[in-house]
Steps between C-alpha positions, in 0.01 A plus 500: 500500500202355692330271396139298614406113356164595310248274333172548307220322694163403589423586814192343685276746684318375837213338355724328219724390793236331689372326191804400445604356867143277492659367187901440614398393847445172512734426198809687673443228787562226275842695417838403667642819439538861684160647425515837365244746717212625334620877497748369282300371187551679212499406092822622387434590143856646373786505740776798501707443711797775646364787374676897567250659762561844301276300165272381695249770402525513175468116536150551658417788270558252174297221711219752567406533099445155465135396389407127557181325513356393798507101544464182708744242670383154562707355740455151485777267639809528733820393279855359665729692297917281556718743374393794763383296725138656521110402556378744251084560482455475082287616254427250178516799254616840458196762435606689181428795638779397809735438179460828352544648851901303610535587093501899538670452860750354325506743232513728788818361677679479151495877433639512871820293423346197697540128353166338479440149588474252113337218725119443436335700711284331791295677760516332847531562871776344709311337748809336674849498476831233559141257458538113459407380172090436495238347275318785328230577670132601326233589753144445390436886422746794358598827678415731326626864459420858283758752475510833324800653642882414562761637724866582505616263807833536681656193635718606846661208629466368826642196691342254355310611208425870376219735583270611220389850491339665186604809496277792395364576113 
């Protein structure tokens, strides 16, 4: 049985990216941490896991019928997060419409087989890892992002970290 490490995600296109490096920049050099590269942001909205290759389309097809709202994230501080270890670029609140979205992912995953995360769900975007515990920082104006559309992601490991690659819908 083969299997690939999947997770629902947001996936930043160019422009979003840039936005979003003006943003992280400066903060990221305040980090003591390994700084994740840019190609590597992501919002992970409901993480699989090990999941059989063979499902993997009927995984997308069930993903594909989902109907969401379009919405906003404010990104507005950069959080030191202990347990993980992480700098993690925050958002104050979740959108409802990002709620209803991880909710049928989740619903999604369930009629897979696939546990789903209880914990509250927060969107963020590791910004470093193995970082030295910070002061939050708050710069003097939010980043900003719209999305409309999610992807499947596969994680493939790599010495010292994982590549990202959203795989096509």
């Amino acid at each position: 049985m083969s299997t690939r490490r999947l997770f629902f995600g947001l996936w930043p296109d160019h422009r979003q990216r840039d936005r979003l490096r003006d943003f992280i920049t400066p903060l990221a050099k305040e980090v003591d941490g390994r700084i994740i590269d840019r190609h590597k942001w992501h919002v992970t909205l409901a993480y699989i896991g090990d999941f059989e290759e063979r499902l993997i389309p009927a995984l997308q097809k069930a993903a594909s019928e989902i109907e969401f709202e379009p919405f906003r994230l404010r990104f507005d501080r950069l959080e030191f997060w202990p347990r993980p270890k992480v700098a993690s670029l925050v958002t104050p609140t979740v959108p409802p419409e990002l709620q209803v979205l991880v909710q049928q992912l989740n619903g999604v995953l369930l009629r897979a087989g696939k546990l789903v995360e209880e914990r509250t769900y927060r969107p963020h975007i590791t910004v470093a890892r193995n970082a030295r515990p910070f002061e939050t920082m708050r710069p003097a104006q939010a980043a900003i992002t719209e999305w409309n559309s999610f992807e499947l992601i596969e994680s493939v490991p790599e010495r010292g970290g994982a590549i990202y690659r959203p795989l096509d819908q």
